[in-house]
Backbone as CSV, one residue per row, in Angstrom:
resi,resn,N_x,N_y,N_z,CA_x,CA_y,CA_z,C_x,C_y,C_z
1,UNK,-6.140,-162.512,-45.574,-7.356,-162.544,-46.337,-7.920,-163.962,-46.289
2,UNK,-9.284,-164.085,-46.105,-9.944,-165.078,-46.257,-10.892,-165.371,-47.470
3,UNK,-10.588,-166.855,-47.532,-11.854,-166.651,-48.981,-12.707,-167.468,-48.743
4,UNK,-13.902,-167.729,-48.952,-14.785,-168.490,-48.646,-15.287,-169.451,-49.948
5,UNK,-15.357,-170.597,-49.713,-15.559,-171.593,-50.833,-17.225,-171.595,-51.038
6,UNK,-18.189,-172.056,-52.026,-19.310,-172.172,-52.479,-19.099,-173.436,-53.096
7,UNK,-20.688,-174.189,-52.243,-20.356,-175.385,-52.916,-21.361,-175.492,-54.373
8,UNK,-20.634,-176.112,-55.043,-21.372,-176.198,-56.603,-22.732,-177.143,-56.699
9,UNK,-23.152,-176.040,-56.954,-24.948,-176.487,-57.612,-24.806,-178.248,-57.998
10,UNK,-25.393,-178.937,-57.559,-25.775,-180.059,-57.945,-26.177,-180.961,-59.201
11,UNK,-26.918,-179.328,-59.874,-27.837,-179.410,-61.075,-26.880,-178.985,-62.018
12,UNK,-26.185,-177.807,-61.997,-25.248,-177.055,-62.594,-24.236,-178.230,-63.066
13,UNK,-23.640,-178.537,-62.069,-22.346,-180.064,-62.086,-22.944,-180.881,-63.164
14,UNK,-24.024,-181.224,-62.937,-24.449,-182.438,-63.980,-24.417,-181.920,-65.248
15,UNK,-25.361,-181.036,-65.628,-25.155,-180.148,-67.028,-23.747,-179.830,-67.097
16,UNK,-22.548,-179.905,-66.490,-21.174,-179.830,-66.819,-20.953,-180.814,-67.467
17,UNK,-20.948,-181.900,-66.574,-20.786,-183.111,-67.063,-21.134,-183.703,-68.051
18,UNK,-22.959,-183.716,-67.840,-23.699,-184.132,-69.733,-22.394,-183.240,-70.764
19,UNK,-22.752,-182.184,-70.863,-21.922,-180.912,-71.547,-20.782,-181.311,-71.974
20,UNK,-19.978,-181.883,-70.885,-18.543,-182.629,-71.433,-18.592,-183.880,-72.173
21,UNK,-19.395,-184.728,-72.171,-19.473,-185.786,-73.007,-19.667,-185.197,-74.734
22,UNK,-20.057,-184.395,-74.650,-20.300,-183.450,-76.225,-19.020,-182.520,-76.598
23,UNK,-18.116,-182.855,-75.553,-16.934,-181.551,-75.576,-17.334,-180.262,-75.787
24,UNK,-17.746,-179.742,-75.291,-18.282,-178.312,-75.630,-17.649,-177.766,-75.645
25,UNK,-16.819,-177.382,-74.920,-15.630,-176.273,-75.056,-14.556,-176.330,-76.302
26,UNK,-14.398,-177.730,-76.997,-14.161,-177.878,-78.401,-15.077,-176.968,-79.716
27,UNK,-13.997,-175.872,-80.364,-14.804,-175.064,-81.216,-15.023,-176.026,-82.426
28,UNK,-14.146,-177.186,-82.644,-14.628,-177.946,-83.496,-16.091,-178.747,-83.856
29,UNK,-16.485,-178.555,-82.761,-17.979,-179.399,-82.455,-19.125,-178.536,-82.271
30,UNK,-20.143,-179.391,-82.869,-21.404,-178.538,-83.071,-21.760,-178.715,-82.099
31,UNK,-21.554,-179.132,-80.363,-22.036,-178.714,-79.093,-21.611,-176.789,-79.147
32,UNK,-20.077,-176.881,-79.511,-19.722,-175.332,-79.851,-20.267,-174.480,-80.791
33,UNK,-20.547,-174.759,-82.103,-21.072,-174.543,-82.938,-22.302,-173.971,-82.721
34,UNK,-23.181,-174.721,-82.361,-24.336,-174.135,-82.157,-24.987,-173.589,-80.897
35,UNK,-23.320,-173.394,-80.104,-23.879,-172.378,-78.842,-24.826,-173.914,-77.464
36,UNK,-24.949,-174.983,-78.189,-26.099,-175.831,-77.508,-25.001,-176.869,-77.016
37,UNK,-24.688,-176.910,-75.350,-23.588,-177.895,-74.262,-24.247,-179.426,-74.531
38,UNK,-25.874,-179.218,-74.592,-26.001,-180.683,-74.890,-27.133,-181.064,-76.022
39,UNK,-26.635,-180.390,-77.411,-27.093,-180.993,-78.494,-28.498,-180.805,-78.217
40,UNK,-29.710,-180.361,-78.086,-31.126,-180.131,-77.512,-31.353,-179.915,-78.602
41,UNK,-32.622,-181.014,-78.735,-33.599,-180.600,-80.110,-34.488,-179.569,-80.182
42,UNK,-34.392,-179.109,-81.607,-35.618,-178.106,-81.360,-37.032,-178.400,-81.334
43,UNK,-37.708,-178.525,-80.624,-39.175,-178.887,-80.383,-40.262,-178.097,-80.952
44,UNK,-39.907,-176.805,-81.132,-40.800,-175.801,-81.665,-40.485,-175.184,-83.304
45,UNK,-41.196,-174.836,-83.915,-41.251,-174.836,-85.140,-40.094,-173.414,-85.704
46,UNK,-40.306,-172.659,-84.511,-39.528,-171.198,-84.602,-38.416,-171.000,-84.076
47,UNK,-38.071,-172.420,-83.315,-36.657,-172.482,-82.670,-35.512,-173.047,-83.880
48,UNK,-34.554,-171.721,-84.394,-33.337,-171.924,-85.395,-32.603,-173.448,-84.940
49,UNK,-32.233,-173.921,-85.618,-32.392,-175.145,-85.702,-30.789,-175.694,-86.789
50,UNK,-30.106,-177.090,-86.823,-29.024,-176.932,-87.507,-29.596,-178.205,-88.661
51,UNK,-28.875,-178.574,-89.302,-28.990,-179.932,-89.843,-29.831,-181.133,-89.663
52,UNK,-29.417,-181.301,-88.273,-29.964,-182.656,-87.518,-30.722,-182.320,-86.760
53,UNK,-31.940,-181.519,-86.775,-32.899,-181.014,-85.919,-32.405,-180.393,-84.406
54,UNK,-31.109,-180.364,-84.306,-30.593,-179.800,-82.797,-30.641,-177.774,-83.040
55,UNK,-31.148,-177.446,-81.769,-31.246,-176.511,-81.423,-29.677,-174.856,-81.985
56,UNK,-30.041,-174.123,-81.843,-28.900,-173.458,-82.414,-29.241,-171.923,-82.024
57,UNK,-28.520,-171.609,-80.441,-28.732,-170.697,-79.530,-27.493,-169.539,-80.313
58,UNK,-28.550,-168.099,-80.151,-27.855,-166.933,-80.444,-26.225,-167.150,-79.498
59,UNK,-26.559,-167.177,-78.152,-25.045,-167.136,-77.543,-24.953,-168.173,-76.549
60,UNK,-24.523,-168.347,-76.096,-23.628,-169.115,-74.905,-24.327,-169.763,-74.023
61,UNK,-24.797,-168.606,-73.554,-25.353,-168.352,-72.184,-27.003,-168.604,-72.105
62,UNK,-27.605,-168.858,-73.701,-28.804,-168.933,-73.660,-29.017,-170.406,-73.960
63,UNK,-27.561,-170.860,-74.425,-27.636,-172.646,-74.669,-27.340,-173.166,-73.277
64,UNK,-26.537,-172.838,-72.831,-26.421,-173.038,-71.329,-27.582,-172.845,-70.143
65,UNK,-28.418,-172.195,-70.401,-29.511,-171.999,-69.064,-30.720,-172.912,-69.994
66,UNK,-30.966,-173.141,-71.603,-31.626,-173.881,-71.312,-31.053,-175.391,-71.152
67,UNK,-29.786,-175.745,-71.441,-29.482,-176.879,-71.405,-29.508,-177.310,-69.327
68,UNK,-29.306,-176.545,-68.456,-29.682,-176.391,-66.813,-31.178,-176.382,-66.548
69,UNK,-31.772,-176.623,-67.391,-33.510,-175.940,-67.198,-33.582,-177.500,-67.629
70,UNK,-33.508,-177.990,-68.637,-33.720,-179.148,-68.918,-33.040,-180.472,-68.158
71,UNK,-31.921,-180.422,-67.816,-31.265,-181.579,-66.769,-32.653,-181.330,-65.773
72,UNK,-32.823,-179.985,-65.129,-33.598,-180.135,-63.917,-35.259,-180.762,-64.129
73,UNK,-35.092,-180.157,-65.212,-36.823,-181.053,-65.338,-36.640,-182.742,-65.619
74,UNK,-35.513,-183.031,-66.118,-35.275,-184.411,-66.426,-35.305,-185.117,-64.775
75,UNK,-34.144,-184.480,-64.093,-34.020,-185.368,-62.809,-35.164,-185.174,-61.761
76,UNK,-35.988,-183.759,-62.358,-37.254,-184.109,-60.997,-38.343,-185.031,-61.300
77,UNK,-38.428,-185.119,-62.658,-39.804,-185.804,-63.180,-40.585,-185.493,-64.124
78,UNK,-39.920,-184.695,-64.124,-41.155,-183.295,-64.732,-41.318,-183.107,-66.680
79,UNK,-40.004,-184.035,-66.761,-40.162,-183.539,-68.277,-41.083,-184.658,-68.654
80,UNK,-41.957,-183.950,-70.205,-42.721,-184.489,-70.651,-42.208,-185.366,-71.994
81,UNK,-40.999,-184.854,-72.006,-40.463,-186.369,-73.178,-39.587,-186.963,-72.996
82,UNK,-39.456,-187.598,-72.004,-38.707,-188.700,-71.658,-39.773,-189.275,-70.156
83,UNK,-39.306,-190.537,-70.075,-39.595,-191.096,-68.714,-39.188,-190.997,-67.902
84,UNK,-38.143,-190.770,-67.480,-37.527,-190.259,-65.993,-38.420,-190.092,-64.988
85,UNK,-37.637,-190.625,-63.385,-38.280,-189.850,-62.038,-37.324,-189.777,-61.718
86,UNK,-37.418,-189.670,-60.175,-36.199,-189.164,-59.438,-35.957,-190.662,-58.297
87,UNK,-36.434,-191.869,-59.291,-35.594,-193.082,-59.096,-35.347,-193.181,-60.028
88,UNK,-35.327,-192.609,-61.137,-34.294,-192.996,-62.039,-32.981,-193.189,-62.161
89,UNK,-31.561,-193.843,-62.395,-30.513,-193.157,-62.380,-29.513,-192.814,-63.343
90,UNK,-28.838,-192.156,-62.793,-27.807,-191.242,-63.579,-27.042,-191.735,-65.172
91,UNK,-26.983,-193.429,-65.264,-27.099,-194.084,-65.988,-27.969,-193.754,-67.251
92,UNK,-29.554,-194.238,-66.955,-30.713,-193.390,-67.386,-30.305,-192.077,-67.949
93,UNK,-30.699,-191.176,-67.204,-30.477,-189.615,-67.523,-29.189,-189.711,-69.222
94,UNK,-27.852,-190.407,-68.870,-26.573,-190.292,-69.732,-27.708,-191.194,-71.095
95,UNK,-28.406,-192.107,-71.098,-29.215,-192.614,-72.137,-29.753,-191.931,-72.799
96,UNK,-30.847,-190.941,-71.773,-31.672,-190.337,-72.597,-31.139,-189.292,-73.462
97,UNK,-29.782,-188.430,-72.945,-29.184,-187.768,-73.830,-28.550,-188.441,-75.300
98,UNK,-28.515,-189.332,-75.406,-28.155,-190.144,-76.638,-26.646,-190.523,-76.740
99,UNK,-26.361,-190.821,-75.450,-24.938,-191.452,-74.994,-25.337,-192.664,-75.207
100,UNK,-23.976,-193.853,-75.078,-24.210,-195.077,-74.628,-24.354,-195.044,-72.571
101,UNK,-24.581,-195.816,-72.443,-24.920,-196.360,-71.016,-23.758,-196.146,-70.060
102,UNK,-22.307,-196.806,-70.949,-21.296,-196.822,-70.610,-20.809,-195.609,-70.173
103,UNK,-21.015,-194.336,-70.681,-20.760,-193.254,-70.515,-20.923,-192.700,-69.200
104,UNK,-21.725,-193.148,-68.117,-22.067,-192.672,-66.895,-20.816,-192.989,-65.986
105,UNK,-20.142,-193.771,-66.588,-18.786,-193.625,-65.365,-18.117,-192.291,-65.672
106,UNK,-18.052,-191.540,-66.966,-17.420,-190.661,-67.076,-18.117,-189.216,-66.484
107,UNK,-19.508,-189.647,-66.560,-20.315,-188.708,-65.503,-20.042,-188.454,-63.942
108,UNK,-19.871,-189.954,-63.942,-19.635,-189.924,-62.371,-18.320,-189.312,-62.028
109,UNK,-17.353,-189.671,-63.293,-15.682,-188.841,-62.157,-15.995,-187.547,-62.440
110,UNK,-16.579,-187.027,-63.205,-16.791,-185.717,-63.598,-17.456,-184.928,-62.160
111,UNK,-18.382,-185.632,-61.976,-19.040,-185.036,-60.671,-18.279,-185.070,-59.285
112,UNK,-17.689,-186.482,-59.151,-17.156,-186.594,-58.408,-15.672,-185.215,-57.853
113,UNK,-15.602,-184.968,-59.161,-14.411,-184.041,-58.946,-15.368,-182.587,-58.691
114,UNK,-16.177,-182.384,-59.417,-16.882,-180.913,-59.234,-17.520,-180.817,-57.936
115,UNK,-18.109,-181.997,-57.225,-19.143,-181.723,-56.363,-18.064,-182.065,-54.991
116,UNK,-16.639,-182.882,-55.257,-15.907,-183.126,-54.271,-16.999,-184.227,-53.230
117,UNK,-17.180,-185.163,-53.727,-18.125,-186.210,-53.363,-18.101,-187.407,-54.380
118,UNK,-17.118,-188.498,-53.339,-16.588,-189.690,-53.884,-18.071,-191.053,-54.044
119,UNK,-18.571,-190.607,-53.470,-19.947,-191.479,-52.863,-20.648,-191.767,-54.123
120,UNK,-20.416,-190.786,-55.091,-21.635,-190.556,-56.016,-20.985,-191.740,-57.009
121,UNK,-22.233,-192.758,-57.706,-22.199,-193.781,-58.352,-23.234,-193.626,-59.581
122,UNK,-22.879,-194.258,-60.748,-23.390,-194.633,-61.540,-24.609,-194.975,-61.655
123,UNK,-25.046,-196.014,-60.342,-26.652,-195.801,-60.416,-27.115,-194.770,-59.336
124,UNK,-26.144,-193.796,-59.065,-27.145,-192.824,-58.313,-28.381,-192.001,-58.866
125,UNK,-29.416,-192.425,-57.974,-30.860,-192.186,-58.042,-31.180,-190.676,-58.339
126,UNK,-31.769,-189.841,-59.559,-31.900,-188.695,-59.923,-31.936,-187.426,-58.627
127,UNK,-32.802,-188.286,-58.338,-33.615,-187.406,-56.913,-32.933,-186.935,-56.029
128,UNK,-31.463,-187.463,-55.558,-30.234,-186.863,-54.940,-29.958,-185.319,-55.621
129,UNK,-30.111,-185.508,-57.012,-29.638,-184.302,-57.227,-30.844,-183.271,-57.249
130,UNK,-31.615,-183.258,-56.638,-32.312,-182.355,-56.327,-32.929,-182.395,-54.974
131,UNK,-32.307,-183.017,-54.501,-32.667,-183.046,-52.610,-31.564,-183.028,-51.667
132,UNK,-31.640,-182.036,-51.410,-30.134,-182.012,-50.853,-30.289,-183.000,-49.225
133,UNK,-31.626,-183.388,-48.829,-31.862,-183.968,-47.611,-32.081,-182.856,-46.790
134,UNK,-32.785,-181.408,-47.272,-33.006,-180.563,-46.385,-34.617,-180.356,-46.258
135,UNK,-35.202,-180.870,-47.724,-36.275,-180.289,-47.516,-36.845,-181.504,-49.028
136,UNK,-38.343,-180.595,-49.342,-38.455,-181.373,-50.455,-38.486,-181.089,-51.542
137,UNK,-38.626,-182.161,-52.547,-38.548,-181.386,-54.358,-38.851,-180.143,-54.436
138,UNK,-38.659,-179.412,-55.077,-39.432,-178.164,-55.182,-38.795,-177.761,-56.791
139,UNK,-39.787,-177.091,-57.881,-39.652,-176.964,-59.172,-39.397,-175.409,-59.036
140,UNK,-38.326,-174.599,-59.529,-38.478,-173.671,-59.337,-38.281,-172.645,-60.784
141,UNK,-39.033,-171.873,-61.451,-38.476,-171.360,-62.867,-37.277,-170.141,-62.287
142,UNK,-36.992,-170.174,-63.519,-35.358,-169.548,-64.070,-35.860,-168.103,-63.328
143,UNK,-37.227,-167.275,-63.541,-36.842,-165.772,-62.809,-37.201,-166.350,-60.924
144,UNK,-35.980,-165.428,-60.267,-36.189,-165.648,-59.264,-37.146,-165.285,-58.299
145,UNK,-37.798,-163.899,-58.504,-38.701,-163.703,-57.663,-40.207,-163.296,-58.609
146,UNK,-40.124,-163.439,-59.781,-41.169,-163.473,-60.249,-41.879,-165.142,-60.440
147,UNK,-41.254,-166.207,-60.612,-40.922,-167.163,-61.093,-42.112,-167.986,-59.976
148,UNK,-42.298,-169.502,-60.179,-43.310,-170.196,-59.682,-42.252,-171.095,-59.283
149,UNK,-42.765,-171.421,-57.760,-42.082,-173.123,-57.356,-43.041,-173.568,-57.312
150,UNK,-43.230,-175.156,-57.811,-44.376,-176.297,-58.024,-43.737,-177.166,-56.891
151,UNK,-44.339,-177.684,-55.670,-44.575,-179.232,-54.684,-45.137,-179.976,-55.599
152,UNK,-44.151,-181.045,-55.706,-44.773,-181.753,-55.814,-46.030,-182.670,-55.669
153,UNK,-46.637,-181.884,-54.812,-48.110,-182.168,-53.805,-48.850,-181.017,-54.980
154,UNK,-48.478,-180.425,-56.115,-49.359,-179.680,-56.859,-49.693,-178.384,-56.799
155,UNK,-48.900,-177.890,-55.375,-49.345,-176.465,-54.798,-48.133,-175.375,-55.702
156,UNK,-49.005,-174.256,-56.354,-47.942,-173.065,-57.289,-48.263,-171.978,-56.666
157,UNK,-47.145,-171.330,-56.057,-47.107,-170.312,-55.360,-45.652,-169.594,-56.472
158,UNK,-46.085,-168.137,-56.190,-44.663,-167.603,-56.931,-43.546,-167.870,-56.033
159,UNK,-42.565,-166.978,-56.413,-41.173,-167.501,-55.229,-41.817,-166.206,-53.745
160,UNK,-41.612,-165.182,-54.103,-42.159,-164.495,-53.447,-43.220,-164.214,-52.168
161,UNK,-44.174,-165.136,-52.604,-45.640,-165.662,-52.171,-45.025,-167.009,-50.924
162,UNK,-44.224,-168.190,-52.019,-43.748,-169.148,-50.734,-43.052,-168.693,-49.827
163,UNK,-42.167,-167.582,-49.988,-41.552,-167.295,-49.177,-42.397,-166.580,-47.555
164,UNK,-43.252,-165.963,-48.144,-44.147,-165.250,-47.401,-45.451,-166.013,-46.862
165,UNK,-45.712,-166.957,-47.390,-46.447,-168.149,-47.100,-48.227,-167.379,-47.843
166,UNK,-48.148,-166.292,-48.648,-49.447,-166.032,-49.089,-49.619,-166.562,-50.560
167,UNK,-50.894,-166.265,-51.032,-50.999,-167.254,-52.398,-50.589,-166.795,-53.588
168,UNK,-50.863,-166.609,-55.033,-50.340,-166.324,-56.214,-51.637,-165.404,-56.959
169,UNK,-51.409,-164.659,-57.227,-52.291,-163.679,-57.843,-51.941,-163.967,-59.226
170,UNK,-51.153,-164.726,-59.780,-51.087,-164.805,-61.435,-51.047,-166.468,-61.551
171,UNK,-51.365,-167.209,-60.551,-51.493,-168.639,-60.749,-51.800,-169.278,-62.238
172,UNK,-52.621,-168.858,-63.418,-52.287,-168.969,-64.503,-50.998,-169.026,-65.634
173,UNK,-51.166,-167.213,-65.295,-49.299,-166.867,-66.006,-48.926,-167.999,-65.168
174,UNK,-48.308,-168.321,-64.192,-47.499,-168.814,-63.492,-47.420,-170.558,-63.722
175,UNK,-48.854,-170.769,-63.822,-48.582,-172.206,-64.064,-47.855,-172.514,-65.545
176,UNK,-48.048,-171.583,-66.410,-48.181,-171.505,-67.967,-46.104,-171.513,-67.941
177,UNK,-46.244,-170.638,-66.841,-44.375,-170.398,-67.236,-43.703,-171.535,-66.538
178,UNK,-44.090,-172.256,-65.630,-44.101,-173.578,-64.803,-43.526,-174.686,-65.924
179,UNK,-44.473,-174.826,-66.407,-44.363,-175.723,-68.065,-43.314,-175.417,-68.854
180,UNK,-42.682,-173.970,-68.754,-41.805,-173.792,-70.271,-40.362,-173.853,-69.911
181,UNK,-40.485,-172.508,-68.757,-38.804,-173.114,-68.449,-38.830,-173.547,-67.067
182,UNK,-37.700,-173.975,-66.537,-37.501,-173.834,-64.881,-36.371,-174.800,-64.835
183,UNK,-36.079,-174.518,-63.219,-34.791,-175.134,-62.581,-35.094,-176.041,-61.602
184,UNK,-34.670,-176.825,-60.802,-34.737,-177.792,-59.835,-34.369,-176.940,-58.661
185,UNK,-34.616,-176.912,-57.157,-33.971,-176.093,-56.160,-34.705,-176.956,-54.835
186,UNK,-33.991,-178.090,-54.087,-34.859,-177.773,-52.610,-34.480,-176.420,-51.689
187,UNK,-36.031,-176.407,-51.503,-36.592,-175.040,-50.755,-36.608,-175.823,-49.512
């Protein structure tokens, strides 16, 4: 029998990593507690919410995809509350989560072990983790074939549409869902 290895998401690894600085997998801690890997404030008035204004997800899995939705908008550029680009580095990123600075070495062995890539440093530049060197940025939301990828050159095509190289018949909806959630992916 053969098994075939998959190499781990780039984006995924990092949200491990942020995630582990909060211990999440500790039920003692309100990373566990409130279902939220990296403490995420609630921004909206209707989002349940704990004590300290941090977020407080029905299950698991819904603190987890948005806490992956948010690393990716952080390391492409894209988020609108923080400064980040994708020269930013990884350093940065461990700041804006409300770590000390110091903390990015523990990012880095973290990755280093998940992504099996010794190379990766402390000031590595955001933009690695969303370019694999195949192609370019590309913003992509959480549904896969309904979902919008944004170029950075401004062009919103659904996934569907880029794939096929024709245009977007819901370019509105689409830009609108562009903004709320999404993932990082070079296409």
């Amino acid at each position: 029998m053969t098994t075939t290895t998959r190499a781990v998401d780039r984006i995924e690894a990092l949200t491990d990593a942020l995630a582990s600085l909060n211990n999440w997998t500790d039920p003692r801690t309100p990373a566990y507690q409130n279902r939220n890997p990296l403490l995420l404030k609630a921004l909206l008035p209707d989002h349940k919410r704990d004590e300290r204004g941090r977020r407080v997800f029905e299950r698991l899995a819904a603190g987890y995809d948005n806490a992956r939705n948010d690393v990716g908008l952080k390391v492409s550029g894209r988020s609108t509350y923080c400064n980040l680009t994708v020269d930013s580095t990884l350093t940065d990123l461990v700041a804006v989560y409300g770590h000390d600075r110091s903390r990015a070495a523990d990012v880095k062995k973290f990755l280093r072990a998940a992504l099996r890539d010794d190379s990766i440093r402390e000031c590595q530049r955001l933009g690695w983790f969303v370019n694999d060197g195949q192609g370019d940025y590309k913003y992509v939301s959480e549904a896969e074939e309904g979902g919008v990828i944004v170029g950075f050159h401004g062009e919103r095509k659904t996934a569907r549409s880029w794939r096929t190289g024709q245009g977007s018949s819901r370019k509105r909806h689409s830009q609108r869902r562009a903004n709320q959630v999404g993932r990082v992916q070079t296409v």
